[in-house]
DOZABA-390562 format. One line per 2 residues: number of its first residue (from 1); their letters; for each residue x, y, z of C-alpha. Coordinates in pm, 1 decimal. Each point is the difference from the previous one (the first is absolute). Layout:
<pts>
NUM> A> X/Y/Z ~ ...
</pts>
This chain:
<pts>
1> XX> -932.0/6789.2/-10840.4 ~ -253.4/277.1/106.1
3> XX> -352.4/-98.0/105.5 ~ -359.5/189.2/-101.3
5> XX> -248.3/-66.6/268.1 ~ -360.1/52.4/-140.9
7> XX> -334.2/-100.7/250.7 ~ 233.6/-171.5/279.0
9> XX> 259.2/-226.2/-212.8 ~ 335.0/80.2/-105.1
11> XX> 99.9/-82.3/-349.6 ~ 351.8/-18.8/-164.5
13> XX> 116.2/258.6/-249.8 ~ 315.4/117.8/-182.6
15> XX> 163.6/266.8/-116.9 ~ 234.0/-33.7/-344.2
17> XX> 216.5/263.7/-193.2 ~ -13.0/-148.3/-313.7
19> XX> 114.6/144.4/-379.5 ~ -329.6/11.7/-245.6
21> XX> 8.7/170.1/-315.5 ~ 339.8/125.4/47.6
23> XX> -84.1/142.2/348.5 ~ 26.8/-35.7/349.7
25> XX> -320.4/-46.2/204.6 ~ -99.2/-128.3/348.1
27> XX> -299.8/-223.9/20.5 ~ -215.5/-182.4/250.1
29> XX> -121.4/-387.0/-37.8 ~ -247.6/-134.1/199.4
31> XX> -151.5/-361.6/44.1 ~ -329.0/-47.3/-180.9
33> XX> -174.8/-123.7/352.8 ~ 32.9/431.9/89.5
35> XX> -177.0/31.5/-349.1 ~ -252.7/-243.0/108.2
37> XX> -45.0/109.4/344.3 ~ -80.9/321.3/-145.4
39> XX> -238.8/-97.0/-260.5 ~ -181.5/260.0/-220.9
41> XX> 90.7/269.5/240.8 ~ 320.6/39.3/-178.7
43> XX> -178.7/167.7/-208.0 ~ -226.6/215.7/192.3
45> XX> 159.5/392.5/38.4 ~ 71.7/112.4/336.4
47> XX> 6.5/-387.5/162.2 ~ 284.4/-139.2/189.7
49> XX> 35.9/-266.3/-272.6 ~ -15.0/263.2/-225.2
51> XX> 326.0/174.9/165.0 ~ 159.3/-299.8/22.9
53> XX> -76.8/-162.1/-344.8 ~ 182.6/332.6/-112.2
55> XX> 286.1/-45.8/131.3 ~ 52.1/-336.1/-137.2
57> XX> 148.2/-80.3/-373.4 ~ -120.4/-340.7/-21.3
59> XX> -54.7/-277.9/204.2 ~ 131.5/-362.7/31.7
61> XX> -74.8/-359.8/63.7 ~ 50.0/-14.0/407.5
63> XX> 291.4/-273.5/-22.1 ~ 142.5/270.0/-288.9
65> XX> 84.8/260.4/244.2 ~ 265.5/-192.6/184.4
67> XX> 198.8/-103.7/-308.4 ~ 325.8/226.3/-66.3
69> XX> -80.8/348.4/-73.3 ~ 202.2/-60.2/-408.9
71> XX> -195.0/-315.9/-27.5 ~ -345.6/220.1/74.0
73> XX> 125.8/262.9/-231.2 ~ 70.6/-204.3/-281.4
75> XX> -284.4/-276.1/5.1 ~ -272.7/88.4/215.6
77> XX> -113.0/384.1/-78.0 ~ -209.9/120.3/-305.0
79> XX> 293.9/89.2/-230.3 ~ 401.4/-134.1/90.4
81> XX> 175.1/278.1/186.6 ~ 371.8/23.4/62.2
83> XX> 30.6/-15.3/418.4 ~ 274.0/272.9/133.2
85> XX> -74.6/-14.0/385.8 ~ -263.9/-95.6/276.6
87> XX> -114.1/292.6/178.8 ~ -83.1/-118.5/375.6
</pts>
C-alpha cells in the first residue's frame, strides 16, 4: 500500500492493473476521507488537491481500501474490473 500525504497526514492508496473494456489499465483508489480532506479544491486548477484529485480514479469507503485488491476490483469501484496485479 502507497500513502498520499496532503496538509500533514498520510493517507492510504493503491495501485491496480486491471482489464476494462478489453484492456489493460493501471489505476489509483483512494479513501474518500483524502476526498474530504480536500474538499472543493479538487476542483480548483492549479491546487494541490487539484494534482492529486487527478491522479486518482475513484475513491473508496476508508475500511474498503484494506480489503483484497480482486474483492476492490470487483465490488467496490464504479464499474466491475477484472484485477491482473497490484502495483506497489
Amino acid at each position: 500500500m502507497n500513502k498520499i500525504t496532503f496538509k500533514g497526514k498520510e493517507y492510504p492508496t493503491r495501485t491496480f492493473v486491471v482489464i476494462c473494456e478489453d484492456e489493460k489499465r493501471e489505476y489509483t483508489i483512494a479513501t474518500e476521507s483524502l476526498s474530504d480532506a480536500m474538499g472543493d479544491d479538487k476542483e480548483k486548477f492549479g491546487t494541490e488537491a487539484n494534482d492529486i484529485d487527478n491522479e486518482i480514479y475513484f475513491y473508496v469507503e476508508d475500511e474498503v481500501i484494506e480489503l483484497g485488491a480482486d474483492e476492490i476490483c470487483n465490488d467496490h469501484l464504479d464499474e466491475p474490473m477484472e484485477f491482473v496485479k497490484e502495483i506497489r
